[in-house]
N, C-alpha and C positions, 0 to 999 in steps of 0.2 A: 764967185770967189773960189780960188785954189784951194782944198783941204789941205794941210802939210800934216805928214805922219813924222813922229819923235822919235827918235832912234837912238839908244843907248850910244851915250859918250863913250869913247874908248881910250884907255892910256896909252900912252908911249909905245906900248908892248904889244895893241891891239886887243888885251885882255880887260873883257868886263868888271868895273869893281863888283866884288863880291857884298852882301848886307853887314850891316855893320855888326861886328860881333857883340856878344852881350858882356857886361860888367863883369870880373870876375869876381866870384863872393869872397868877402871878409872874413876872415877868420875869425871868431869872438870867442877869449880864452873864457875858460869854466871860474865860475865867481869859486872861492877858496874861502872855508869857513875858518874863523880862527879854532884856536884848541879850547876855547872857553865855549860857544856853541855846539862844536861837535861832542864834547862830553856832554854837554844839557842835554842833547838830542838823545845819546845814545842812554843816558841817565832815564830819561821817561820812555824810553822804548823798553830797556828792560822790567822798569816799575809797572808798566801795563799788560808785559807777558808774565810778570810775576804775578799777577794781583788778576791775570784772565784763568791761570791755571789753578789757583785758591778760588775760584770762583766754579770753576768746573772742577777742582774735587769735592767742594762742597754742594754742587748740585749731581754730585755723580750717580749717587743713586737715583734717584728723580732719570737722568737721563741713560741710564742703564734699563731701567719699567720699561720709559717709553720705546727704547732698543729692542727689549723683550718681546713687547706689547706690537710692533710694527713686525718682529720674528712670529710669532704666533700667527700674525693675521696673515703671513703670506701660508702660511701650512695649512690655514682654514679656509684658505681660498680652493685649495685642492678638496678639499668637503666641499665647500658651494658647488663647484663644478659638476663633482662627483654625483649630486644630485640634479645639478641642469640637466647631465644624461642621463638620469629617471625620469624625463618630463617634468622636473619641478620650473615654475616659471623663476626669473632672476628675484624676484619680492617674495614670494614664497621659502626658493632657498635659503635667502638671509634671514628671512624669520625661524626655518627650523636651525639653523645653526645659531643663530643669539638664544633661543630657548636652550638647545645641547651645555650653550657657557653656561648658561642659566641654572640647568640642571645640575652640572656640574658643580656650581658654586657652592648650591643649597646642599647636595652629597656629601662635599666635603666637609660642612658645619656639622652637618645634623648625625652624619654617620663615621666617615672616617678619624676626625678629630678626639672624639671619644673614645673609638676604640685603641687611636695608637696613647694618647694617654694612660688608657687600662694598660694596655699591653706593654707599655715599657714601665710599669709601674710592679706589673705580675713579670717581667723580665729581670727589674734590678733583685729581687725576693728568693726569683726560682734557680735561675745560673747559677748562685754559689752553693745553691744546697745541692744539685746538680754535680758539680764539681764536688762536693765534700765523697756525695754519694759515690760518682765514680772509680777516688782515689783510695777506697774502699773495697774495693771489689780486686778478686783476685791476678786478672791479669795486670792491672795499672805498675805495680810496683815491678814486675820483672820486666816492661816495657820503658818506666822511667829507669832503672838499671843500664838497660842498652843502651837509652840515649845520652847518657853522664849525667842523667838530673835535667835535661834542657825538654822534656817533655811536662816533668812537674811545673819547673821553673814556667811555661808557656801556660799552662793551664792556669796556675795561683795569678799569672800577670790578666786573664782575658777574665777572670771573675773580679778581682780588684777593680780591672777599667768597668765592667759591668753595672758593678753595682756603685762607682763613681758618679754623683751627679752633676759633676760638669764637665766628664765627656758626653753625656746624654743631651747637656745642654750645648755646648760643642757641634753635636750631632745634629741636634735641629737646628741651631743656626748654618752649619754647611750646606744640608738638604733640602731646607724647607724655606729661610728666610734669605739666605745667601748672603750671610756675614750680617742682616739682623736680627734684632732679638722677637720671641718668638710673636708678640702684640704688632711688633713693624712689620713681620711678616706678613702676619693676616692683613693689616690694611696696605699691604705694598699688592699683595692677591688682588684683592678688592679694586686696586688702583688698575693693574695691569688687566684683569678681565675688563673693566669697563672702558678703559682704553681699548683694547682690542677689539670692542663692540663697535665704537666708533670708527676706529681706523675699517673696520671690514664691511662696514657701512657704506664708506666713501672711499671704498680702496680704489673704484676702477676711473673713479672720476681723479681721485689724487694721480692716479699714474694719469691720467691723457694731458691734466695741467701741468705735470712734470715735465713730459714727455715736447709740449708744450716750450720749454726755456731752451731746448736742444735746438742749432741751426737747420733749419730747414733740408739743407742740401745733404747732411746726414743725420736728420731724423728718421727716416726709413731703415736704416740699418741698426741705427740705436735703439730702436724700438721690437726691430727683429729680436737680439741680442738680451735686450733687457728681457723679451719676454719669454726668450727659454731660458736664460738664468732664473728667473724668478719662478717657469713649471719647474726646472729639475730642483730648485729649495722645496716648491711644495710635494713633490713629489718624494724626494730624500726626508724631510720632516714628517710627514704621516706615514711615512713609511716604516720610520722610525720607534715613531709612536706606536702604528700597530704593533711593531715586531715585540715591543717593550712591554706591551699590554699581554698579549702573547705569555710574554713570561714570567710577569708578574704573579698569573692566573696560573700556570702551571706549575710555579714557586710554593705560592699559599698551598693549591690541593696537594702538592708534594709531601708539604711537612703537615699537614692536617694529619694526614695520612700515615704518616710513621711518626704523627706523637710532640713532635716538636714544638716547645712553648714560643710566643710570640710570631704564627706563622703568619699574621695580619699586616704586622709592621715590616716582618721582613719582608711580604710581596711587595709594600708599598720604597721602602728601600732599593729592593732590586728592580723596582720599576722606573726609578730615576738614572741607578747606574748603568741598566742594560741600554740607556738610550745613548750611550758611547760604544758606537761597532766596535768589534774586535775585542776589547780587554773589557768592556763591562759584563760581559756573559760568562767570562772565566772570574772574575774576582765574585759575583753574585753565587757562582758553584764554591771557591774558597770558602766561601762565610758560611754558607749554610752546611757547608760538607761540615765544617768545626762545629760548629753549634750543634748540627744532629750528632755529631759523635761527643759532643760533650754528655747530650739525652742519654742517649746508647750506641753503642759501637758499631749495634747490627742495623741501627737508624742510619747513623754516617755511609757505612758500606753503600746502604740502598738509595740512601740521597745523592753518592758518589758517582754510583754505576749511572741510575738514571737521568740525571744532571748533561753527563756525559752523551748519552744517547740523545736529551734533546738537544744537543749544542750540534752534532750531527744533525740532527732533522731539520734546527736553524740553518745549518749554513749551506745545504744540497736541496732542500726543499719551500721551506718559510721566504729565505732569502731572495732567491730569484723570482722568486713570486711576486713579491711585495714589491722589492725594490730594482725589477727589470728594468722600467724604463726611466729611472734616474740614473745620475750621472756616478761613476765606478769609477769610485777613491783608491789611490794605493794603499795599501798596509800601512805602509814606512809612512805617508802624509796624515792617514789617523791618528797614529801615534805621537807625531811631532802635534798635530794641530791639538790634541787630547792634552799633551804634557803643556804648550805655551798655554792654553785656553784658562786651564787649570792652575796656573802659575797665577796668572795675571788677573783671573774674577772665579777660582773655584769651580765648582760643579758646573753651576752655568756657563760659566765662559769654556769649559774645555765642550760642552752642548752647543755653544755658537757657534766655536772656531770651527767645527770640522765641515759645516755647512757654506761656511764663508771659505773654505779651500775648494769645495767641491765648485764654488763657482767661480774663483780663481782660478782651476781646471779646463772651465769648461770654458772660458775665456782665452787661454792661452792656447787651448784647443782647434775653436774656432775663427777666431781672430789674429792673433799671431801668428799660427804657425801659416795659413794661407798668405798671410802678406810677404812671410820671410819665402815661400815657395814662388810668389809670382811674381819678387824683386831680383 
C-alpha cells in the first residue's frame, strides 16, 4: 500500500491559512459603589486610624522604652565587641556587660539618687543666700548700674527659679523620667535596662531572622548596609557616651575645686546634655560659668577660662580619638536634628535624632549617591 503525505490546503491566493486567532478579551466595566457604601467605607477607615493613633499614643511610652531599650542595645553591642578583641569569648562578654547594666542600676539607687536629692535640696537653701551675699558686695551695684538693672533683674529671676520647686520638679521630669514623674521614672529605668538585657542577649540571633524576611537576591547587600549602619550607631553612641563621661568628671572636679555648691548634680546634668555634639558643651560651660560666678566672681572667671580650654582639648584632641571611625555629621544636621529631636520627645529625642541622621547620611552616602553615579 502507497503511503500518501498531507499537504496543506491552499487558497485562491496560494497563501497558507494562518492559525486561528484568539478571542479578543471583553472588557468588564469596574462595579461602581453607591454614595451610601463608599461613605460607610470611608466612615470605618477613618474610625480605625483614629482609634490605631489613640491606641499608639496611649502606648507611647511603652513604645518609646522599647525604642530606647533597642537604642542602648546597639551602643552596647560596640562594648561586647570591644571586649571580643580582648579575648573575651561571645558568652563571657555578655555576661561582663549585663553585670556593667547591673552595676549600673545598683550605683544609681544606692549612690547617686541620694546624692542628687541632698544636693538639690542644699541647692534650693544655698543659691539665694548666695545671691543675697553677692548683691552685697561692692562691685555688684556699679556693675548692675551699667547694665540698666538687667544684671540684677537676671540674678533675682535665676534664684527665684532656684529655689522654685516645680522647676526642680520640671527638671527631673525633663532629664531624668522624660516627661514622667519621677516613681515612672525609676520604673520606666527598670523597664528599659531589663529590656536592654534581653534585646542584647538575642541581638545577633534577632538581626539573622530579620535579615532573614529580606529577598534573597538582595539580602547580601542589605545586610552589608545594615551592618555598617548599625557599627557607625555603635560606634557614634559610645563614643558619645565616653566623650560625655569625659565631662561630666571633669565638670564635678572643676567646681569641687573652686567651691561651687551642687557640683554632683551639675556633673550628672552636664552629663546628659554633653551627650548632644556641638551645643551641649557650650550650654553645660553657660550654666556652670553662672553658677560659679553667682559663688564668686573669681570662681566664674576660672570655671570660664578652663571650661574653654577643655572644649578645645574636646574638639582637637578627645574628638578624633573617640569618634574617628564613626560616621561625620555636619554642624547644620546636628543642629536641625538636635532642635526637631527636642521639639518632638525632649531631651531624648534630640539624643536619638542625631544618630538616626548619622545613618540617614551614611545611607545616602553609600547607597544613593553610587546608583545616581552608575545610572
Amino acid at each position: 500500500m502507497r503511503s500518501t503525505r498531507r499537504v496543506p490546503s491552499e487558497n485562491a491566493t496560494g497563501a497558507t491559512p494562518k492559525a486561528a486567532t484568539a478571542p479578543a478579551a471583553v472588557a468588564v466595566a469596574p462595579t461602581r459603589r453607591g454614595p451610601l457604601a463608599s461613605g460607610y467605607i470611608f466612615t470605618l477607615g477613618a474610625i480605625g486610624a483614629v482609634a490605631t493613633g489613640l491606641a499608639l499614643y496611649g502606648l507611647s511610652s511603652l513604645l518609646f522604652s522599647v525604642f530606647f531599650a533597642a537604642f542602648a542595645t546597639v551602643g552596647l553591642d560596640s562594648l561586647l565587641r570591644w571586649f571580643e578583641r580582648r579575648k573575651f569569648t561571645r558568652a563571657w562578654a555578655l555576661v561582663t556587660v549585663i553585670l556593667l547594666i547591673v552595676a549600673v542600676l545598683v550605683t544609681i539607687i544606692w549612690v547617686v539618687l541620694p546624692v542628687v536629692v541632698q544636693q538639690v535640696q542644699h541647692l534650693a537653701t544655698v543659691i539665694p543666700q548666695e545671691v543675697a551675699t553677692m548683691k552685697d558686695q561692692g562691685w555688684f551695684d556699679p556693675a548692675n548700674a551699667a547694665s540698666n538693672g538687667v544684671l540684677g533683674t537676671f540674678i533675682t529671676w535665676i534664684s527665684s527659679e532656684i529655689s522654685n520647686p516645680s522647676v526642680w520638679a520640671a527638671l527631673g521630669s525633663g532629664l531624668v523620667g522624660f516627661g514622667l514623674s519621677v516613681v515612672n521614672a525609676i520604673a520606666s529605668g527598670f523597664f528599659i535596662a531589663i529590656l536592654t538585657i534581653y534585646f542584647i542577649a538575642s541581638y545577633d540571633n534577632t538581626k539573622q531572622a530579620a535579615y532573614k524576611l529580606v529577598a534573597a537576591s538582595h539580602r547580601a547587600s542589605f545586610v552589608k548596609y545594615t551592618e555598617r549602619i548599625l557599627q557607625n550607631f555603635g560606634s557614634y553612641l559610645s563614643g558619645m557616651v565616653t566623650l560625655a563621661f569625659f565631662n561630666a568628671v571633669y565638670s564635678v572636679i572643676l567646681l569641687v575645686v573652686t567651691g561651687v555648691p551642687g557640683a554632683f548634680l551639675i556633673g550628672i546634668v552636664a552629663f546628659f546634655i554633653t551627650l548632644i555634639p556641638l551645643i551641649g558643651t557650650v550650654l553645660t560651660t553657660i550654666a556652670m560659668t553662672i553658677l560659679a560666678f553667682i559663688h564668686s566672681p573669681v570662681s566664674g572667671l576660672v570655671v570660664l577660662i578652663l571650661m574653654l580650654i577643655y572644649m578645645q582639648v574636646e574638639a582637637y584632641i578627645l574628638t578624633p580619638k573617640v569618634m574617628g571611625k564613626a560616621v561625620q555629621i555636619p554642624g547644620s544636621v546636628v543642629l536641625i536634628s538636635a532642635l526637631a529631636g527636642s521639639t518632638l520627645f525632649g531631651l531624648a529625642g534630640a539624643l536619638v535624632a542625631i544618630p538616626i541622621s548619622a545613618g540617614i547620611i551614611l545611607i545616602i552616602k553609600e547607597v544613593v549617591m553610587p546608583r545616581k553615579e552608575r545610572s
